[in-house]
C-alpha positions in Angstrom: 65.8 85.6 123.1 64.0 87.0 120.0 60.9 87.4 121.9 62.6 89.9 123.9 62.6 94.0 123.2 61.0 95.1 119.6 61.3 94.1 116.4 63.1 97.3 114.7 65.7 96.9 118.1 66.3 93.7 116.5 67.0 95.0 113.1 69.6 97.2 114.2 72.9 96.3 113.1 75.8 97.5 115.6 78.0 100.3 114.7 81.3 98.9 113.7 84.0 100.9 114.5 87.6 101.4 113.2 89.9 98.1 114.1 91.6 98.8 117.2 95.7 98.7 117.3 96.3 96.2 119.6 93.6 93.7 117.8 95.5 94.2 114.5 99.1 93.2 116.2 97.2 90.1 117.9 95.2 89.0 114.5 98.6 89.2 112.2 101.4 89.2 114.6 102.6 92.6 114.4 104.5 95.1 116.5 102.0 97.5 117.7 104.7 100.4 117.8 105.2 100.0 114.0 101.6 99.9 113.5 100.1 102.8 111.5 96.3 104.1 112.3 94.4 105.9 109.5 91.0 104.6 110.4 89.1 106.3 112.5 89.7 110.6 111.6 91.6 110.8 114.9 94.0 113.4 115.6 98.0 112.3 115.1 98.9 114.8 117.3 97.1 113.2 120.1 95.5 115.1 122.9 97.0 118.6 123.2 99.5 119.6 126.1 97.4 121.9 127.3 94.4 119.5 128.3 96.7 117.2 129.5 97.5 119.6 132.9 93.9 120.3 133.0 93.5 116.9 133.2 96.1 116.6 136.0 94.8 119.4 137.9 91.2 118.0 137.6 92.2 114.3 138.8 92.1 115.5 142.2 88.1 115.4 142.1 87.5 112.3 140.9 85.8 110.8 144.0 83.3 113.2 143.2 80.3 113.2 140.4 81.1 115.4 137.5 79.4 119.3 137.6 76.3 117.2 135.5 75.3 120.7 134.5 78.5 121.4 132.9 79.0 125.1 134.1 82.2 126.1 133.0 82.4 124.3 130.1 79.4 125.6 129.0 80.2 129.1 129.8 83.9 128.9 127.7 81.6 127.6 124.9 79.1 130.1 124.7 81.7 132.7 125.2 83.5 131.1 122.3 80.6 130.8 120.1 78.8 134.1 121.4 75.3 132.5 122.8 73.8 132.2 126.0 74.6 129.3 128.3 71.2 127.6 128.1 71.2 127.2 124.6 74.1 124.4 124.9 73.7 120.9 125.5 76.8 118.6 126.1 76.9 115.1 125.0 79.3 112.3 125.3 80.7 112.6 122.1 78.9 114.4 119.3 77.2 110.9 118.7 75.1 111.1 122.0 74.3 114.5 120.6 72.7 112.8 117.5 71.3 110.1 119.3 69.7 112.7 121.9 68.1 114.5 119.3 66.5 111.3 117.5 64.8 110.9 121.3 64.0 114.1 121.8 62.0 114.9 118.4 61.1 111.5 116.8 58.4 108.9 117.7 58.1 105.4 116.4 56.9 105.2 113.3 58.0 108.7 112.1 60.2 109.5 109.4 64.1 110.7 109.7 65.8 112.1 106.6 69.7 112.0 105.7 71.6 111.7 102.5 73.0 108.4 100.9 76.8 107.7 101.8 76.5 110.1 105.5 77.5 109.3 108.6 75.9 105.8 109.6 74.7 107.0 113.1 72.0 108.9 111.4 70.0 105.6 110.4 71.1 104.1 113.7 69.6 106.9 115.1 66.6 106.4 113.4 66.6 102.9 114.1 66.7 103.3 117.4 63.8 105.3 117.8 61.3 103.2 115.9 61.2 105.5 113.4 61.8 105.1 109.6 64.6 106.5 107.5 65.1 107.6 104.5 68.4 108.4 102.5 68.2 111.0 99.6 69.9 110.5 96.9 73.3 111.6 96.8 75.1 113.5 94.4 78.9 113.6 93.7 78.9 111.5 96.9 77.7 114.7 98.0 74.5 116.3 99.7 72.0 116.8 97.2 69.7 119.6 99.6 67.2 119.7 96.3 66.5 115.5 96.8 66.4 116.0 100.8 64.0 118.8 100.6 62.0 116.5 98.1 62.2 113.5 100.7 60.6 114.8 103.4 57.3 113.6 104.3 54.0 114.8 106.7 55.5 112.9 109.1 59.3 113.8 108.8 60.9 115.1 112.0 64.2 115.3 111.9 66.7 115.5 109.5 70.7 115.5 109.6 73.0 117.3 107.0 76.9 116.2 108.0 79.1 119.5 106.5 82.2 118.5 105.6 80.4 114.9 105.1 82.2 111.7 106.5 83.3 109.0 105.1 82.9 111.5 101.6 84.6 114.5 103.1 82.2 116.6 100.8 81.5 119.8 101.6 77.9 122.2 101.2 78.8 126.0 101.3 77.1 128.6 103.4 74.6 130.2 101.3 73.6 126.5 100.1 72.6 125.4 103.7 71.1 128.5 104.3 68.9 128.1 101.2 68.0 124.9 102.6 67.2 126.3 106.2 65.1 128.4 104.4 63.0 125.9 102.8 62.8 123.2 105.1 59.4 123.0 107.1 59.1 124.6 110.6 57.9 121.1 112.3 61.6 119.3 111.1 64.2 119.8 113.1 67.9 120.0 111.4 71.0 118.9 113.1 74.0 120.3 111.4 76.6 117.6 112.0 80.1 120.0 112.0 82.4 117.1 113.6 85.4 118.1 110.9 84.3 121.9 110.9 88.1 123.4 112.0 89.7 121.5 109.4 88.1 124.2 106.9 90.1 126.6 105.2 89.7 130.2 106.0 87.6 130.6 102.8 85.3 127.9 103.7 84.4 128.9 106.8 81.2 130.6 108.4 79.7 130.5 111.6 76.7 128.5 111.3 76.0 128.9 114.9 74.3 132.9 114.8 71.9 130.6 111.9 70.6 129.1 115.3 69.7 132.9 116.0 67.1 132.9 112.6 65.9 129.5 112.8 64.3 127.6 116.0 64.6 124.4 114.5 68.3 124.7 113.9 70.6 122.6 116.1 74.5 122.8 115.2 76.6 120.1 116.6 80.1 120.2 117.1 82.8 117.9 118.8 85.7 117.6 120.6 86.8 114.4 118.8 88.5 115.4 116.3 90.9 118.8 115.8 90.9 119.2 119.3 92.5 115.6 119.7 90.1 114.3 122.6 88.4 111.2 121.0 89.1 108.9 123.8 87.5 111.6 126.3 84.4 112.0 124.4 82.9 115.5 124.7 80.4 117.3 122.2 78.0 119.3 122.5 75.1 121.5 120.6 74.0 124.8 120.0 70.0 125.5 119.2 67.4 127.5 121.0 66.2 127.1 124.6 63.3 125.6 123.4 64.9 122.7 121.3 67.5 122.6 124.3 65.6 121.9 127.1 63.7 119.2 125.6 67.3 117.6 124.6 68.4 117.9 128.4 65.3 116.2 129.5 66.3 113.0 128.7 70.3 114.0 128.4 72.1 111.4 130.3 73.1 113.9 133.8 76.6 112.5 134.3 77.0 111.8 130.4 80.3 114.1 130.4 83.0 113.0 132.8 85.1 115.9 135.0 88.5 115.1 133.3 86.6 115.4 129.7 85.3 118.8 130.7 88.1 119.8 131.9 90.4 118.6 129.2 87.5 120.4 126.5 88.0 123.9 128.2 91.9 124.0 128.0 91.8 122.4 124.4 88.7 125.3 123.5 91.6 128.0 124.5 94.6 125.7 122.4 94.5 127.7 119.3 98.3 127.1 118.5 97.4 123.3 118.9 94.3 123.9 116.3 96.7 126.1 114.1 99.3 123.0 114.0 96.7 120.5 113.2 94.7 122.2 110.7 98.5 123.0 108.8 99.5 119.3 109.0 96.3 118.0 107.4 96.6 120.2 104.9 100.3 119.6 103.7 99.3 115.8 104.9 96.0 116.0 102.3 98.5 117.1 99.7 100.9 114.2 100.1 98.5 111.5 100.1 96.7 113.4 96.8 99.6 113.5 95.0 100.2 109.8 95.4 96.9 109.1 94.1 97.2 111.1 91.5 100.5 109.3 90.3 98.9 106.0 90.7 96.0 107.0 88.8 93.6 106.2 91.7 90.0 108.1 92.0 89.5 110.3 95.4 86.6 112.2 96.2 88.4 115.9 96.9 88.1 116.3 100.3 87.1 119.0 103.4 88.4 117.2 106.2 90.8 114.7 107.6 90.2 112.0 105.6 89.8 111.0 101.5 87.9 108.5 100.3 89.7 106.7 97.8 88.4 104.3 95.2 90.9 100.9 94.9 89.1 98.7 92.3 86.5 98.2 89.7 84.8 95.1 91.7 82.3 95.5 95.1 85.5 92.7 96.3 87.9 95.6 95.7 88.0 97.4 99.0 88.0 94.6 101.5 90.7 92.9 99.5 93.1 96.0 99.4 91.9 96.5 103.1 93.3 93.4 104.3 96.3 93.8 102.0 96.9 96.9 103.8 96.2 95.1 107.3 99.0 92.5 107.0 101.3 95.1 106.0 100.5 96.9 109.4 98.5 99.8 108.1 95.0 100.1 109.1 92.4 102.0 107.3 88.6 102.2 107.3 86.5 100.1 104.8 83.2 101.6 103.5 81.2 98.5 101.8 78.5 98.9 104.7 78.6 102.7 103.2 77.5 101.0 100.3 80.9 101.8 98.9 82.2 98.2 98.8 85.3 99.8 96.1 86.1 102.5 98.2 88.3 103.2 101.5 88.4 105.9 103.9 92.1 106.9 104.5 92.4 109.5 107.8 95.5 112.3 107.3 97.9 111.2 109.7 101.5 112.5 110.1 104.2 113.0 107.6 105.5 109.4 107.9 102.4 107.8 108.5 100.9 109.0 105.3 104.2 107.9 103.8 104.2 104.6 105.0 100.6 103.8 104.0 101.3 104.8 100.5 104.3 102.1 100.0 101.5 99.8 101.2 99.3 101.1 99.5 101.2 100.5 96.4 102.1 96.8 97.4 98.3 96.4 98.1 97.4 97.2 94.5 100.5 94.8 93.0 
């Protein structure tokens, strides 16, 4: 079949995702109800009370087609985040926001800049587009917005910035990014990736969606994934001028956010005691799994969202050999090698016990 579809379709490697529960209970013969998750930055809580009535409520309509504008979910969001409704576009996930942007702006043979160790949808993005990426150099596993100004090229149009950053959990601070806005050419769009951006402290937060007020080629995306607990419904959406906007809902999918997932998005927008109980869990959670580390002597990157990135050898075998140690135990984290982080896991915050039972196999893992 390789004379079928284009050459840089080919080259695309497929996203892997986090190892499912039920395939880790069938590959080791394990009890799935004493199976623990910390692989994929999901919520522990699960998907909040409140969205769950919606969700009854809305079940109703399902012989129907979803509202493929998205009225009132657009109108809660842009009475939450204080913008006109035609500046949003939803997306199934924040990832079809991503992926919608590398359509809307890039053309084969263009140029897409992210940093080293960021999300890996950027360069599938890329990929999937024709065009040509390139990773700045990282540093402190970190953006480095000095090397991604410097790697932008004549025929650079797009670039992503992930803030906190997965799988490092690093995080840029306001006045950094806004530098950077500053700086970056008018014919490059930005998406600012803010999947983890609720599981900031108070200190560390700023509304970077009035920046979409200052610059037109700003788009700020957000998701419903992650503090709000919806990652099976898959709802995200973005914020950027009706200019950048209505070329993203050109070729937006128009049913790409089912009527249960709106509906569950709206209640969960309005949850803050859910959001409240999260964000506190994942910080006494952060501090638990630290403090293990810390005792084993084990190298973390210090983290700014739900997850830590945690070094478990000296050798590029090291974390797919602790990885499967930690599999046959029943715990199931997320490998980074095709991060090119081959020493390194990424450990999700999960709840009290969860985080306590990974680090007894953790500790097993490492003999």
């Amino acid at each position: 079949m390789s004379q079928f579809g284009p050459e840089y379709i080919r080259a695309i490697a497929p996203y892997q995702a986090g190892k499912p529960i039920s395939e880790v209970a069938r590959e080791f013969g394990l009890d799935e109800a004493k199976i623990v998750k910390l692989a994929s930055n999901e919520n522990p809580f699960g998907v909040p009370e409140s969205a769950k009535q919606a969700m009854a409520a809305a079940a109703a309509e399902l012989g129907r087609y979803p509202d493929a504008n998205g009225f009132e979910l657009k109108a809660a969001l842009a009475k939450r985040y204080d913008v006109p409704a035609d500046w949003i576009t939803l997306g199934n996930g924040s990832n079809d926001i991503l992926e919608i942007a590398a359509h809307a702006f890039v053309k084969a043979g263009e140029s897409v800049v992210y940093s080293q160790y960021s999300f890996a949808i950027y360069a599938l993005a890329a990929q999937g587009v024709g065009a040509r990426g390139i990773a700045a150099p990282a540093r402190n596993y970190g953006h480095d917005l000095d090397a991604m100004l410097a790697a932008i090229e004549a025929d650079t149009r797009l670039l992503f910035i992930a803030n906190p950053n997965n799988p490092t959990g690093t995080f840029i601070p306001a006045a950094e990014i806004e530098a950077f806005l500053d700086k970056v050419p008018a014919h490059v769009a930005v998406v600012l990736d803010e999947a983890y951006n609720e599981y900031l402290e108070a200190k560390d937060q700023f509304e970077s969606t009035a920046w979409v007020r200052k610059y037109p080629n700003l788009i700020v995306s957000r998701t419903f994934s992650k503090a709000y607990g919806l990652a099976g419904l898959r709802v995200g959406f973005a914020i950027a001028q009706p200019a950048v906007t209505d070329l993203m809902n050109r070729i937006r999918q128009p049913f790409n956010v089912n009527s249960l997932a709106q509906a569950a998005a709206i209640a969960a927008l309005n949850d803050k005691a859910f959001l409240e109980k999260g964000a506190e869990n994942n910080r006494a959670g952060y501090r638990q799994v630290v403090a293990a580390f810390q005792e084993l002597g084990l190298e973390y990157v210090p983290s700014y969202g739900n997850f830590v990135l945690l070094k478990v050898g000296s050798d590029d075998g090291a974390g797919a050999r602790v990885n499967l140690a930690l599999l046959k135990q029943g715990v199931i984290v997320r490998p980074v090698g095709a991060y090119g982080l081959p020493q390194w896991l990424r450990i999700s915050i999960g709840l009290p016990e969860e985080n306590a039972a990974f680090v007894e196999a953790l500790k097993k893992a490492l003999g």
